[in-house]
PLY file of the C-alpha trace (Angstrom):
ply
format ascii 1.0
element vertex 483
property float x
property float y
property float z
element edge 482
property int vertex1
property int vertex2
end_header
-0.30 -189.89 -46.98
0.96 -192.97 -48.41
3.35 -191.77 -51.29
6.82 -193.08 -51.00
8.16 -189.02 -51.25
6.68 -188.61 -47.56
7.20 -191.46 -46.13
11.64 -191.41 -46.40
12.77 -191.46 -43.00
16.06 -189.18 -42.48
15.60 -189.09 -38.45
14.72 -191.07 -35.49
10.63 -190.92 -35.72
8.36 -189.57 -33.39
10.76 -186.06 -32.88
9.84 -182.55 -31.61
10.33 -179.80 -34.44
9.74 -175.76 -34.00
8.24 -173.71 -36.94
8.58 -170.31 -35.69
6.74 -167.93 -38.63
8.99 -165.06 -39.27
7.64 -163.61 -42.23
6.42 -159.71 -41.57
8.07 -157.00 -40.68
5.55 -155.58 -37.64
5.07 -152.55 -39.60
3.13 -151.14 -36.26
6.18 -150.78 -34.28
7.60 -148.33 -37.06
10.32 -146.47 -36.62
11.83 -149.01 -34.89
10.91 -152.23 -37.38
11.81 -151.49 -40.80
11.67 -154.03 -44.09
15.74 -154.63 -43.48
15.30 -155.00 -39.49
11.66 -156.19 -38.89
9.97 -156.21 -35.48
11.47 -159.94 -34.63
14.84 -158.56 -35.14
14.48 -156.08 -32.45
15.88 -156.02 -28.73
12.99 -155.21 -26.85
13.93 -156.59 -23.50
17.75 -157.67 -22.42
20.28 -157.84 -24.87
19.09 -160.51 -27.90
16.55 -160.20 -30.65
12.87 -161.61 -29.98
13.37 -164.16 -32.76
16.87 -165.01 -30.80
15.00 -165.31 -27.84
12.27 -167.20 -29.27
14.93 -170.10 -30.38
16.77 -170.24 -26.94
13.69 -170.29 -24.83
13.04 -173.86 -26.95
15.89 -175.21 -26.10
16.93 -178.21 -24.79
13.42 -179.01 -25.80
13.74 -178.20 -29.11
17.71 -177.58 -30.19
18.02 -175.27 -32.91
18.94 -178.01 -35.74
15.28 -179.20 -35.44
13.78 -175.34 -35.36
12.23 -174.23 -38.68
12.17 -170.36 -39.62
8.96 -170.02 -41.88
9.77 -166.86 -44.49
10.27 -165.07 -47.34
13.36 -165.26 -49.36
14.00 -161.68 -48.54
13.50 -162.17 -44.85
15.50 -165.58 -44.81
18.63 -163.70 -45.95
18.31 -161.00 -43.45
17.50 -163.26 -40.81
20.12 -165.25 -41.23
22.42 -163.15 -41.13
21.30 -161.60 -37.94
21.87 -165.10 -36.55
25.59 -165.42 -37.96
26.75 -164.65 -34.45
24.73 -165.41 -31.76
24.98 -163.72 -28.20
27.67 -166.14 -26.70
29.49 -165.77 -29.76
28.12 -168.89 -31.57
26.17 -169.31 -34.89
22.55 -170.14 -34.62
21.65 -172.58 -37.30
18.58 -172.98 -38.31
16.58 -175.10 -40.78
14.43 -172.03 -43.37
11.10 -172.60 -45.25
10.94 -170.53 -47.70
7.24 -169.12 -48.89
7.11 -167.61 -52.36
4.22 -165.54 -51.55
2.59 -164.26 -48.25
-0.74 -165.80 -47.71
-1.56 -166.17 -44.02
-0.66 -168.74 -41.44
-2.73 -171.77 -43.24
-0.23 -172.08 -46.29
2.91 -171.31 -44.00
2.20 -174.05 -41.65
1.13 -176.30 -44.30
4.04 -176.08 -45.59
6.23 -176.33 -42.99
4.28 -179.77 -42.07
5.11 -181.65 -45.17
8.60 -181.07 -44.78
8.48 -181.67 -41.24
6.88 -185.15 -41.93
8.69 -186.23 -45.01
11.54 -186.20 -42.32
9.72 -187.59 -39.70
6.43 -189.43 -40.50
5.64 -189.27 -36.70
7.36 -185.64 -35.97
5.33 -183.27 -33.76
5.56 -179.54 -34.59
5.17 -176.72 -32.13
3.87 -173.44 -33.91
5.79 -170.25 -32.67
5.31 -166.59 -33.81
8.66 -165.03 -33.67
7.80 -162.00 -31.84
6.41 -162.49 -28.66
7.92 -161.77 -25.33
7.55 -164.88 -22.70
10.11 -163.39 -19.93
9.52 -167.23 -18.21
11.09 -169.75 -20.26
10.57 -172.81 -17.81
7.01 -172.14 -16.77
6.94 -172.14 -20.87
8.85 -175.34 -21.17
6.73 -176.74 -19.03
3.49 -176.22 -20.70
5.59 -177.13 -24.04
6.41 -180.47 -22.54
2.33 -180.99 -21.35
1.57 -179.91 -25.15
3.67 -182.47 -26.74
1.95 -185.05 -24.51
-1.21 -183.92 -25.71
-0.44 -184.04 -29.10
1.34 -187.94 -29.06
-2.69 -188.86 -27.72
-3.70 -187.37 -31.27
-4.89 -183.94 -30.29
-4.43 -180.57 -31.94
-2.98 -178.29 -28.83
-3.19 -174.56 -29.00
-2.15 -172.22 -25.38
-4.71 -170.05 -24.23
-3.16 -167.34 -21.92
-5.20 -166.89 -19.02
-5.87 -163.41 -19.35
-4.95 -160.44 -16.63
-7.51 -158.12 -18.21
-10.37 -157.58 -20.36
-8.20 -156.76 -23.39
-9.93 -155.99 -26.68
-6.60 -156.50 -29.05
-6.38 -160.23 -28.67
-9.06 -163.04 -30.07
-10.88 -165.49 -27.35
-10.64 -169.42 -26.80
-13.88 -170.48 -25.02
-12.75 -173.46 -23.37
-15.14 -176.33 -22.16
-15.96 -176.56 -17.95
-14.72 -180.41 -17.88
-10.96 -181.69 -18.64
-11.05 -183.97 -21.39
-7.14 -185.23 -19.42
-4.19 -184.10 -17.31
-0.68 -184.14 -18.13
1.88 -182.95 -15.46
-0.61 -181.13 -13.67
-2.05 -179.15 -16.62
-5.46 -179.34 -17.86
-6.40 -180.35 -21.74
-9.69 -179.02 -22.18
-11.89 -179.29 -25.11
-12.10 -175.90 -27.35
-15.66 -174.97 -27.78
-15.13 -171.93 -30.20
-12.68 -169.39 -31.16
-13.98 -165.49 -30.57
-12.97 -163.06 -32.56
-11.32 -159.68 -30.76
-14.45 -158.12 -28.60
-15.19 -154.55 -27.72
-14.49 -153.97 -24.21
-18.00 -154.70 -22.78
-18.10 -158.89 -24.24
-13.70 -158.48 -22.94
-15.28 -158.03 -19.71
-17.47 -160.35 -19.45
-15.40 -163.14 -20.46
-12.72 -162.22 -18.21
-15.16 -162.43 -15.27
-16.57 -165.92 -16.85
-13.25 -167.30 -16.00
-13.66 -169.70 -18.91
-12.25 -167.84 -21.81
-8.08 -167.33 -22.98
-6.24 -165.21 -24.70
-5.69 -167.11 -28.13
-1.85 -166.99 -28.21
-1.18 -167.78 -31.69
1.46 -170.96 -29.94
-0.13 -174.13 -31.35
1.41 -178.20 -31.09
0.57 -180.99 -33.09
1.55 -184.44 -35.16
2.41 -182.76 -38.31
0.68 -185.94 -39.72
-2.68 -184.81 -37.88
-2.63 -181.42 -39.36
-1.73 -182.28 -42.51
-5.08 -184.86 -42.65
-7.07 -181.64 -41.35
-5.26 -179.89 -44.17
-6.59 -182.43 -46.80
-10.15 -182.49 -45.47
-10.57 -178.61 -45.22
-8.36 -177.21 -47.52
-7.80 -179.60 -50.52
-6.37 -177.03 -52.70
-3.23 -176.74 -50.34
-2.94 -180.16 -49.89
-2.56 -181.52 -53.29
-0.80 -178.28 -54.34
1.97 -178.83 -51.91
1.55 -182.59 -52.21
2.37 -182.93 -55.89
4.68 -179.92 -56.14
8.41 -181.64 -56.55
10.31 -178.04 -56.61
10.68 -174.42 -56.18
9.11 -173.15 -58.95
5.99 -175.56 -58.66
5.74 -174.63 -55.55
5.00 -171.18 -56.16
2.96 -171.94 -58.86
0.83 -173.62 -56.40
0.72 -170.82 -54.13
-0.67 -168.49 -56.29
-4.15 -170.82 -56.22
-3.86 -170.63 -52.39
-6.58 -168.63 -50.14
-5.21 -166.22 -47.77
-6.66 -167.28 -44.69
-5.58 -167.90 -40.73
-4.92 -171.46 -39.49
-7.54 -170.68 -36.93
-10.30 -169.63 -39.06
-9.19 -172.45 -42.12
-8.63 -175.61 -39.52
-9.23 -175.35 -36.05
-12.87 -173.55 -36.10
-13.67 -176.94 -37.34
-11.52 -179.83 -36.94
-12.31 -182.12 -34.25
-10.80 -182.74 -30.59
-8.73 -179.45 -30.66
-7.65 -178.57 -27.29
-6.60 -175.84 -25.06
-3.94 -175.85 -22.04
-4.61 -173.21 -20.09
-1.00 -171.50 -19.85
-0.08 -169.28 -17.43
3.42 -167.69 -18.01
3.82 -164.12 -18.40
2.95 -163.45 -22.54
2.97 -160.53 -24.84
2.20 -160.81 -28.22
3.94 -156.65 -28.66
1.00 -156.24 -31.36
1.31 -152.37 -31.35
3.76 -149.72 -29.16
0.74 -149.73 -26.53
2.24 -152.91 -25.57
5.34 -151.64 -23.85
2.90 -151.17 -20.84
3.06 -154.95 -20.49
6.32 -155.61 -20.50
8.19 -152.36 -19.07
7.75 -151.38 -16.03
6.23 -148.09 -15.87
7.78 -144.70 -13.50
5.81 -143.12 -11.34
3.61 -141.12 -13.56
2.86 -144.07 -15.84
5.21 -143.34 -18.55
7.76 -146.02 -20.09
10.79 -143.60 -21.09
13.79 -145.05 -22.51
17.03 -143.19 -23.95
18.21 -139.35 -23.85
14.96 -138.07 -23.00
13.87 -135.14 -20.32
10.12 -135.23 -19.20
8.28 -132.83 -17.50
4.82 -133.87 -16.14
3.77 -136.68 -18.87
1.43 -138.92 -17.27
1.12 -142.97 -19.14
3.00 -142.17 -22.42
5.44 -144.01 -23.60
8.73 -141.94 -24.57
11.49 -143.84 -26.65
14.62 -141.67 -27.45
17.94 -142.69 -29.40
21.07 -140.91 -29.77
19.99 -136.90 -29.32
17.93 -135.24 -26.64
14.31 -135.43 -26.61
12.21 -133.17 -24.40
8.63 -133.26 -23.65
6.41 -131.48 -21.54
2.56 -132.52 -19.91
1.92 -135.55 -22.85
-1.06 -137.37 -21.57
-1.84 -140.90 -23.50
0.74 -140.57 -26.01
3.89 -142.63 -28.19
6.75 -140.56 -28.77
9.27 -143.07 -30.52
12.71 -141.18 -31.67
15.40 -142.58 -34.21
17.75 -141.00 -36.22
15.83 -140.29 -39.70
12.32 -140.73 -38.29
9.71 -139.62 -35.62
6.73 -141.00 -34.28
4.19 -138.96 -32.54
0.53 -140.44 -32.03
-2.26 -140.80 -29.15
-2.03 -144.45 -27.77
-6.19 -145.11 -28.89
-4.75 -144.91 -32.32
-1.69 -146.90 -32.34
-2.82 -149.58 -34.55
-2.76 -146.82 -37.29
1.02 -147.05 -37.27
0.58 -149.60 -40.53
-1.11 -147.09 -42.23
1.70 -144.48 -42.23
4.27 -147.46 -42.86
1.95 -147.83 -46.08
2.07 -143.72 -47.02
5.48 -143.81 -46.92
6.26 -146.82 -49.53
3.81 -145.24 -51.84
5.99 -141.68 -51.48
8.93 -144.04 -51.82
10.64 -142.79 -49.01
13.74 -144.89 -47.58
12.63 -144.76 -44.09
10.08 -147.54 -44.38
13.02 -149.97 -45.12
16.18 -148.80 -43.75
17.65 -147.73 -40.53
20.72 -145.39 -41.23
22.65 -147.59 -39.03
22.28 -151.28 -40.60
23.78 -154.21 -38.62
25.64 -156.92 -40.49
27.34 -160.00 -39.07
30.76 -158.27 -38.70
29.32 -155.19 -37.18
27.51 -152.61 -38.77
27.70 -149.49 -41.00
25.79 -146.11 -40.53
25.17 -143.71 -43.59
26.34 -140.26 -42.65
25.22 -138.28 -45.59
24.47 -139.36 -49.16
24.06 -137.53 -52.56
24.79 -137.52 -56.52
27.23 -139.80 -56.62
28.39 -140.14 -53.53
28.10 -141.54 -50.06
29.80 -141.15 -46.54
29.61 -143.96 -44.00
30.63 -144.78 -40.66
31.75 -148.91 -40.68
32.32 -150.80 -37.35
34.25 -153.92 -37.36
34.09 -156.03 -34.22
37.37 -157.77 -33.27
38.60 -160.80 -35.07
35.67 -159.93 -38.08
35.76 -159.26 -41.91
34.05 -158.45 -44.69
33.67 -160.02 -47.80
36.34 -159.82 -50.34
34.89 -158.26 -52.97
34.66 -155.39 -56.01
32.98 -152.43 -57.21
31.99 -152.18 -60.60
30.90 -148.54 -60.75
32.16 -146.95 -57.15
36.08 -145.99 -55.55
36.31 -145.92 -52.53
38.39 -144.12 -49.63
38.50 -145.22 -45.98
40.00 -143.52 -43.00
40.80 -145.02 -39.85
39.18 -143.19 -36.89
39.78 -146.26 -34.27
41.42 -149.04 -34.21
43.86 -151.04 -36.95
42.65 -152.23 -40.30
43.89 -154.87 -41.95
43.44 -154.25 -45.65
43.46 -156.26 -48.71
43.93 -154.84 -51.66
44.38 -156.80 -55.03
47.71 -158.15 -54.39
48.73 -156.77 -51.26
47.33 -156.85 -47.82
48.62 -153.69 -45.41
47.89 -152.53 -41.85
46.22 -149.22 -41.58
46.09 -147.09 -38.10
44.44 -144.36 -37.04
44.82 -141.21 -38.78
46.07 -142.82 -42.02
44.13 -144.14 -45.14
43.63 -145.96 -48.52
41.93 -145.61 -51.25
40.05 -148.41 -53.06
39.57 -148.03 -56.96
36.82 -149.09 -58.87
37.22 -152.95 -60.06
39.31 -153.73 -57.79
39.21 -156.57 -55.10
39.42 -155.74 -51.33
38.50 -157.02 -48.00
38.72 -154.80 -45.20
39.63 -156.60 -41.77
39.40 -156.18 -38.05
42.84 -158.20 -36.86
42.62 -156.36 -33.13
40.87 -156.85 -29.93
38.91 -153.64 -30.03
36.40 -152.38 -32.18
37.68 -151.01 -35.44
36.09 -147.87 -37.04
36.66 -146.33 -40.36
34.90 -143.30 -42.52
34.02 -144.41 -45.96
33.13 -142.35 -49.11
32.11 -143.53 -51.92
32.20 -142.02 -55.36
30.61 -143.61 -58.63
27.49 -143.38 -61.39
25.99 -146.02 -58.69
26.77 -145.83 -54.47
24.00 -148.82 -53.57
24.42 -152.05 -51.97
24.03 -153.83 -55.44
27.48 -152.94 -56.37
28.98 -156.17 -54.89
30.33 -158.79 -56.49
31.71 -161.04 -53.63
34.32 -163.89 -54.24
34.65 -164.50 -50.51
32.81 -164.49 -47.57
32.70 -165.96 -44.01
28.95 -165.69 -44.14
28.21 -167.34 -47.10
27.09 -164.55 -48.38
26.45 -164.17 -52.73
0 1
1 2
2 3
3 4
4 5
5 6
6 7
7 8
8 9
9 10
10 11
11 12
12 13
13 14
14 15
15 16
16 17
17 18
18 19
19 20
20 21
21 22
22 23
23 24
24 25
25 26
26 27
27 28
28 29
29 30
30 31
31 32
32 33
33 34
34 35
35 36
36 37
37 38
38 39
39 40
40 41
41 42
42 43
43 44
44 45
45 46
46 47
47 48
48 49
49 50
50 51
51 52
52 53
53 54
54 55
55 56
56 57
57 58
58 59
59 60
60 61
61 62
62 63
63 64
64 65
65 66
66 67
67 68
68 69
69 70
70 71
71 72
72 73
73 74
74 75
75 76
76 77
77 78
78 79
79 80
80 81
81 82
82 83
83 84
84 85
85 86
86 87
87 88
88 89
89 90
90 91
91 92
92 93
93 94
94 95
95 96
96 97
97 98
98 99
99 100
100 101
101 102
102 103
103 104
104 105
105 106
106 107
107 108
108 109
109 110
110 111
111 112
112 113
113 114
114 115
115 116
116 117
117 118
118 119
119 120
120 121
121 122
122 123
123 124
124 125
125 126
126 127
127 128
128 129
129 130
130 131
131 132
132 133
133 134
134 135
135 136
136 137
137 138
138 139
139 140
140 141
141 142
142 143
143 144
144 145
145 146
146 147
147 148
148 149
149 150
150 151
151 152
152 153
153 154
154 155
155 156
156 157
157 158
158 159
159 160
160 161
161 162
162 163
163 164
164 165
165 166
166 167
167 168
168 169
169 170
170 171
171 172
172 173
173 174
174 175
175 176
176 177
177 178
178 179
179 180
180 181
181 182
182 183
183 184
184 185
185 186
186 187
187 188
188 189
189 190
190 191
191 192
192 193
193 194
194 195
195 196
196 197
197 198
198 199
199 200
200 201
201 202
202 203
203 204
204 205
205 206
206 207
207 208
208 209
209 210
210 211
211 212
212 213
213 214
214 215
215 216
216 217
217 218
218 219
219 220
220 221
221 222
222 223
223 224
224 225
225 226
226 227
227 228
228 229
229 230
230 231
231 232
232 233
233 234
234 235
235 236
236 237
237 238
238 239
239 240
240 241
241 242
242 243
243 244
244 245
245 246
246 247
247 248
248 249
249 250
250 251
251 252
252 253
253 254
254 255
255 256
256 257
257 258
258 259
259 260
260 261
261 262
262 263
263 264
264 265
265 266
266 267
267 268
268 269
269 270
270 271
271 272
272 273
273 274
274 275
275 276
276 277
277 278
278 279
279 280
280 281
281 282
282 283
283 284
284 285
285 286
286 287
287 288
288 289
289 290
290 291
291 292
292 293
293 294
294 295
295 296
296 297
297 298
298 299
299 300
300 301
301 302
302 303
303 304
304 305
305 306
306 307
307 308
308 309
309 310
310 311
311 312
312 313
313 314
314 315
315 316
316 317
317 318
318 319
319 320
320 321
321 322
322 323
323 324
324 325
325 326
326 327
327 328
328 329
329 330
330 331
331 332
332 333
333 334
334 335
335 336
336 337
337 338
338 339
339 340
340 341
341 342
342 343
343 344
344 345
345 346
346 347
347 348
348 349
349 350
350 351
351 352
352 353
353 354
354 355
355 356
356 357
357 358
358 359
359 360
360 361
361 362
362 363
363 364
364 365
365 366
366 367
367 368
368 369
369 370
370 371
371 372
372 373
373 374
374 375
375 376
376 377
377 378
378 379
379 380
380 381
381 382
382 383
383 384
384 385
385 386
386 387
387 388
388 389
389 390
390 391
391 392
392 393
393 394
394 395
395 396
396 397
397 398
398 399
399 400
400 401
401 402
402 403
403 404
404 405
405 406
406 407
407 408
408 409
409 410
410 411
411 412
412 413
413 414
414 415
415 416
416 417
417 418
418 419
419 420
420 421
421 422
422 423
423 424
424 425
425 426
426 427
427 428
428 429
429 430
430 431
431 432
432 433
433 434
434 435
435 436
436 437
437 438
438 439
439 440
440 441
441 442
442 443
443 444
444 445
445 446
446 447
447 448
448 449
449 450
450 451
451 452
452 453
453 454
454 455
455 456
456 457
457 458
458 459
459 460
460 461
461 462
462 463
463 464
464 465
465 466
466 467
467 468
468 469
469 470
470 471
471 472
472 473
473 474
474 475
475 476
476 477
477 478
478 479
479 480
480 481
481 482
């Protein structure tokens, strides 16, 4: 790694960088994760997003200007958007990689290594999925900060989560009996093999063994070290990424590239790879069987959240929204409730949730990609009814928030106030609009729409045109830097 292109120095050497991979949308927890709101966008537990959570748990370790979201362009947009306003009120900012194709965690964290050590030729990365729940963020920052002490002495880190039960949904570490060092009173033991996800009998047994882990998916390393473990194992990646000098070459690359796990492409057989035994509480929410982790179940077993009345369920997990949801003597069961789509399955057969997320893209039905109520960074809008030409929406505006000035090209449109005071722009005037009264917005016209109050404003919007869609925008301003 010698070229002149990697070696330009544009921090102080030797810092700590976060590539949390962001790229999928957990199609398992549909309805809840859609294509526009994936699974890392969700609030599972407390009042921020996992991927939000992810960030602040890094932190002071890792401030956000050195954390690296590893995407899609279509995901990059959404997510960062979602972190326009963060829960205090303040922007998270972010650094984005930007994949042109999906192929697995190998490519993703190659890439995020090059430009992680064309920055810094001695940076250390810390891998992070984006969507697990660690409700401990210093016992995690703790092990972090034992990791990145491993990793300066040259090794290739990964957490094994000492495991609670003999779980068949998670892949194995096998760890070695004798400490190859310890840092801060953690052990750094040698990785004899990575085991794929057992049946239940082999779970058992290495739970009683004592010397197997949950492979957590959280790696730490020189980005320098995995990038020579890169060239030696997967040379195609290497020099693709190596020689590419922009976007499109880039992609052109990719398209050459195997789809294939770090684990299985790297680690199963690089040399002195390491495990630190990490004991903080960890869910990786693979499928809605994981709320039993996480939640804390009633007396019966059941996890019930929202409007819901139960009689006599026994371990089910019962998610409700805005109406009432009833059930009666479920046994073993998911009952997840939104307000365009229901989910209804045995818990044994939760991992089929993909497969329905699949059926209903190939119908081409909205509901694998929308929620009717879609949050943006100045609130959120939720679609009311929609037809032929037409479309009725609810928009929120939180205080002090706007929207983008902007036109229609083949839509009028008419608001009405229902709470709050609008401020409106339109064309060359700008007017004040309170409850009860309204404007109308013709086609071609430029308008911004404005929250100037301290409470939440709320409007009704219909739409008439040839074409209703969000592509009818052609934005001139916007706060959120927006196209």
């Amino acid at each position: 790694m010698e070229s002149s292109k990697r070696s330009k120095r544009t921090r102080k050497s030797g810092g700590v960088y976060a590539a949390i991979l962001a790229g999928g949308i957990g199609s398992r927890f549909w309805p809840l994760s859609r294509e526009t709101t994936p699974k890392q966008l969700l609030k599972v537990v407390g009042d921020e997003s996992l991927l939000k959570s992810t960030i602040r748990r890094l932190s002071p370790l890792v401030p956000s200007d050195r954390v690296l979201i590893v995407t899609n362009a279509r995901q990059a947009e959404i997510i960062r958007l979602h972190l326009s306003y963060g829960g205090d009120g303040k922007a998270l900012k972010p650094g984005y990689i930007v994949e042109p194709l999906g192929k697995n965690t190998a490519a993703a964290i190659a890439l995020a290594a090059f430009d992680i050590y064309r920055k810094d030729p001695e940076g250390i990365m810390a891998i992070l999925p984006a969507d697990h729940i660690i409700k401990d963020g210093k016992s995690f920052r703790a092990t972090v900060k034992a990791a990145i002490e491993a990793a300066r002495e040259g090794h290739l880190v990964t957490f094994g989560i000492v495991p609670t039960s003999p779980e068949t949904g998670y892949g194995y570490i096998k760890a070695g009996a004798k400490a190859v060092s310890r840092i801060n009173g953690y052990s750094v033991k040698p990785v004899e093999r990575f085991v794929e996800k057992p049946d239940i009998k082999r779970a058992r047994k290495y739970l009683a063994s004592g010397g197997y882990f949950w492979n957590s998916g959280i790696f730490l390393w020189k980005a320098a070290r995995i990038l020579d473990e890169i060239k030696t194992y997967l040379p195609e990646v290497y020099n693709g990424l190596d020689s590419a000098n922009s976007p499109a070459e880039t992609a052109e690359a990719y398209k050459g590239f195997k789809d294939i796990s770090i684990d299985h492409a790297i680690l199963e057989k690089a040399k002195d790879v390491v495990v630190i035994p990490a004991d903080f509480p960890w869910s990786d929410m693979g499928t809605w069987s994981s709320f039993g982790e996480i939640l804390e179940p009633d007396e019966n077993g059941n996890i019930v959240k929202g409007r819901v009345v139960d009689i006599g369920s026994e371990n089910s997990i019962i998610i409700g929204c805005d109406r009432a949801v009833a059930t009666i003597g479920l046994k073993d069961f998911i009952l997840v409730d939104t307000p365009d789509a229901t989910l209804v399955c045995p818990k044994e057969r939760a991992q089929e949730v993909k497969e329905v997320v699949n059926i209903l893209k190939k119908k081409k039905y909205i509901e694998h990609e929308v929620h009717k109520t879609v949050e943006r960074p100045w609130g959120s809008f939720t679609l009311l009814e929609h037809g032929e030409g037409y479309k009725i929406k609810k928009i929120r505006v939180e205080p002090g928030r706007r929207l983008s000035l902007q036109l229609h090209k083949y839509r009028s449109e008419h608001w009405v106030v229902i709470t709050g005071v609008a401020r409106v722009q339109r064309g060359e005037e700008t007017v004040d609009i309170a409850i009860n009264q309204s404007t109308y917005i013709p086609r071609g016209v430029k308008h911004r729409l404005e929250n100037p109050g301290e409470t939440p404003l709320e409007i009704i919007e219909v739409q008439n045109g040839e074409y209703v869609e969000e592509g009818d925008i052609v934005r001139f301003d916007d706060d959120f830097e927006r196209k």
